[in-house]
N, C-alpha and C positions, 0 to 999 in steps of 0.2 A: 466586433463589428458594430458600429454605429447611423444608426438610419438616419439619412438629413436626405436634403432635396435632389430630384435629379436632373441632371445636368446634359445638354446634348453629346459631348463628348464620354460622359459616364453611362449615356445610355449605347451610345457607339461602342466602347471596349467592351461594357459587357453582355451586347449581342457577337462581339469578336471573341468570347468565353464560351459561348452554347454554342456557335459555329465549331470551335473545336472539339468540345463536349460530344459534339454528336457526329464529326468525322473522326476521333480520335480514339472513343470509346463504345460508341452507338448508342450510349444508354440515354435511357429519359430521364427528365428532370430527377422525376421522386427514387428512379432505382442508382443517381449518380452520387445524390443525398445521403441514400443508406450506405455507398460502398462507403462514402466518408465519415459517417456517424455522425449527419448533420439534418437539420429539420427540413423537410424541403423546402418551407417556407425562404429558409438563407438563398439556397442554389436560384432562388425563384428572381429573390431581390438585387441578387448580385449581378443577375444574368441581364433583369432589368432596367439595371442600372440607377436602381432604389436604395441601392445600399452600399455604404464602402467596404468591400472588402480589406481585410487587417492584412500585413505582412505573410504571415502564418497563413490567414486563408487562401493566399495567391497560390501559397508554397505548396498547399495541400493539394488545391485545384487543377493548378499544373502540372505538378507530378503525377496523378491522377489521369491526366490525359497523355503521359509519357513526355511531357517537355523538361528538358536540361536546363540546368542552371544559368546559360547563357542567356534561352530562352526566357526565362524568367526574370531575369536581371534587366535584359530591353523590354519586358511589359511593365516592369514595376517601374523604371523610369519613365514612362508615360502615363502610367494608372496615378501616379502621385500626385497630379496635378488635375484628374478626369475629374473635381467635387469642385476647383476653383471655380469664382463667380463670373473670374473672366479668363478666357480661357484661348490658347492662340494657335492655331496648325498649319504647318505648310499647305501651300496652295494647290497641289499637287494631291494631299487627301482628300477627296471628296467622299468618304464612304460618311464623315459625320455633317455635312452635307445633307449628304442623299436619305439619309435615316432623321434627318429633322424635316426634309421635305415630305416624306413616304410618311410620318407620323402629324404632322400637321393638318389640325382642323384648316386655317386660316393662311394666307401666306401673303403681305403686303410688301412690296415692293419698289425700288427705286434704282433706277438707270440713267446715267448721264450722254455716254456718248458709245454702246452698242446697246443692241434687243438683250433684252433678259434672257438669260440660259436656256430656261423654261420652255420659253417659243421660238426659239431660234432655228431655223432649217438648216437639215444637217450640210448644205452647200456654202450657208449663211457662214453656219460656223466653221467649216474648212478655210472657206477663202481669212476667216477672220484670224486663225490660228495660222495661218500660214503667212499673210503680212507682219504678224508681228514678227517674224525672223527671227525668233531666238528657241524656234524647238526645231529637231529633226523628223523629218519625213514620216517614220515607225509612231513617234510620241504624238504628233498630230492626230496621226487615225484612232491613236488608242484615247487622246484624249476626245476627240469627234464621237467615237463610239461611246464611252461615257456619259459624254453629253446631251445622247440619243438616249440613251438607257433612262439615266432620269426622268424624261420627259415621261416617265409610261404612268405616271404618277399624275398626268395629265387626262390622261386615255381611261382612269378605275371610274366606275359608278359613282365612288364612295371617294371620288376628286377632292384636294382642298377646295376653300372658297379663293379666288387666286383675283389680287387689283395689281397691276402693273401699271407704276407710273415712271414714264420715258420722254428724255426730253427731245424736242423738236428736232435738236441737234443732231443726237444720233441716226434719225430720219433722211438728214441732212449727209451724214457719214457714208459715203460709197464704199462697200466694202464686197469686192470683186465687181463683177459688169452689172451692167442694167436687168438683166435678166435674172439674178441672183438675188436683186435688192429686189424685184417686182414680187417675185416668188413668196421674199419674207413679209412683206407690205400684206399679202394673200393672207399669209399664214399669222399674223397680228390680226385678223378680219374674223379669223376663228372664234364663236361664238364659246369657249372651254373659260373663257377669262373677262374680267372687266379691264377696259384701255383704258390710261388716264393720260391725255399728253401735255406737258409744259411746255406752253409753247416760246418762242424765241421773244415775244412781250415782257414775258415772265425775267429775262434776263439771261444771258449766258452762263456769268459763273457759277450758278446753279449745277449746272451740266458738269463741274470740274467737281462736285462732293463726290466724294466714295460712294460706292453701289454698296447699298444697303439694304433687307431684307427683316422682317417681324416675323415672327415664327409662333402663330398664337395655338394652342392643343386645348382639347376638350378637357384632361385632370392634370393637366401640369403646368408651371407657370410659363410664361413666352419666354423665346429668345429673341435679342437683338442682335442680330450680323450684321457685319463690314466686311469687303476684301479690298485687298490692292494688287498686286502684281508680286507681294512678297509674304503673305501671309491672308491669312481667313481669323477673326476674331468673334466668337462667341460668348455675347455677354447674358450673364445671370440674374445680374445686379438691376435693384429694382431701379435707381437713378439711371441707367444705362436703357432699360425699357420705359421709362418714363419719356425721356427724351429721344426715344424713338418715337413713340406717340406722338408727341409735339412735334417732330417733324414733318411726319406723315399730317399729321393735321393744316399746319402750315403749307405743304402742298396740294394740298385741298383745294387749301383757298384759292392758290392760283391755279391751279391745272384747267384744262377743260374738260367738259362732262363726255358723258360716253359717248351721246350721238356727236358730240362735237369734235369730237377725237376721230371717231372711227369717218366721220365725213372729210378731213382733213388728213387722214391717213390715205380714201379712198382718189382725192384728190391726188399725193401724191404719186400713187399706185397709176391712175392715168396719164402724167404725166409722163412716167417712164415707157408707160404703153406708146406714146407718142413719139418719144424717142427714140424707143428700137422701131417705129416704122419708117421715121425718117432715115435711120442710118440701113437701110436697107438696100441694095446696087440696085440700079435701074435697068430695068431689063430690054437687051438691046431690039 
């Protein structure tokens, strides 16, 4: 077993090892150690996601909690790759995701043309999952509910520091009725976050980069994510967080500041107020 750095994905599978650890066998850390005739210190680091586990140690670990060779053959196919610096997972996992948001000191952000995950109203994010037409009805809600769930990371004492920068566009984006968009406008107005908007000065094509995310932690180094529609990318690589930096910094420059966001938010949010009272029948 060789100690190098850990990785969001490595600290993902090997909280998906203590989750079985302890439905499979019941035992704690230090008495799952003994049964293996291993230091606790390894069970500690592997679970971590501090340490690579070797071939051998998966074999031992896993059998240990009654899993089959099958079983162990599709973990070692994705453990194999949990230490790369850059690292790629269908869009559809969010558990290494959710385990980089739930662990992060810091979390800076970038959105082009919807609201960040994060603050997004669970009607937000229906009406938004359901225009794009390409999932079924069941996968919707369960993705919906997930996207709820996340958010609780929002709601701890012990919150990240969280800057969301959104550009004007998505603002811009009707995404279900007026009532739906007023709602989310509300809920970006929530004091849980800092608002950063680019506004439509700044330029459009702005609005067409990948939504991208900085993942900075109190003893480990940051991560730099992108997603797209066909994949989630977490980088290790210090060039990869470097020029995430420089991004986020270069939006800086342009974005507006917070009262100037959130007055420009609030405007918009009027705006629609205005508009569901005109579309209202006239009473005879």
């Amino acid at each position: 077993m060789t100690a190098i750095t850990s990785t969001a994905y490595s600290r993902d599978l090997g909280d998906e090892l203590r989750r079985l650890r302890e439905k499979f066998t019941g035992l704690t850390g230090f008495a799952f150690a003994e049964q293996l005739g291993w230091d606790p210190s390894k069970v500690s680091n592997i679970e971590n996601g501090k340490a690579r586990a070797s071939e051998i140690d998966l074999v031992q670990y896993l059998m240990a909690c009654g899993r089959d060779s099958v079983f162990f053959e599709a973990f070692r196919d994705r453990y194999r790759y949990a230490f790369d610096p850059y690292v790629v997972v269908v869009p559809d996992n969010l558990r290494t995701l959710a385990l980089a948001e739930a662990k992060a000191a810091k979390i800076t952000s970038f959105d082009g043309l919807t609201v960040p995950g994060l603050v997004q109203t669970e009607e937000y994010a229906r009406a938004l999952l359901t225009e794009g037409g390409n999932e079924e009805a069941e996968d919707i809600e369960k993705f919906v509910r997930l996207r709820m769930d996340r958010q609780a990371v929002m709601r701890r004492p012990s919150r990240p520091e969280c800057t969301f920068y959104v550009h004007e566009l998505a603002l811009r984006m009707r995404v279900g009725d007026a009532r739906i968009m007023e709602e989310q406008y509300l809920r970006l107005l929530f004091d849980t976050h800092v608002l950063r908007i680019v506004p439509m000065s700044a330029g459009v094509a702005i609005a067409t980069r990948s939504a991208r995310r900085l993942f900075s932690f109190e003893k480990m180094i940051p991560v730099a994510y992108s997603e797209t529609d066909v994949a989630q990318v977490f980088a290790h690589d210090g060039r990869a967080i470097a020029g995430s930096r420089e991004f986020f910094k270069w939006l800086d420059a342009r974005a507006l500041d917070e009262g100037q966001s959130r007055s420009m938010l609030a405007d918009y949010a009027s705006g629609l107020r205005e508009d569901l009272h005109d579309a209202r029948p006239e009473l005879a």
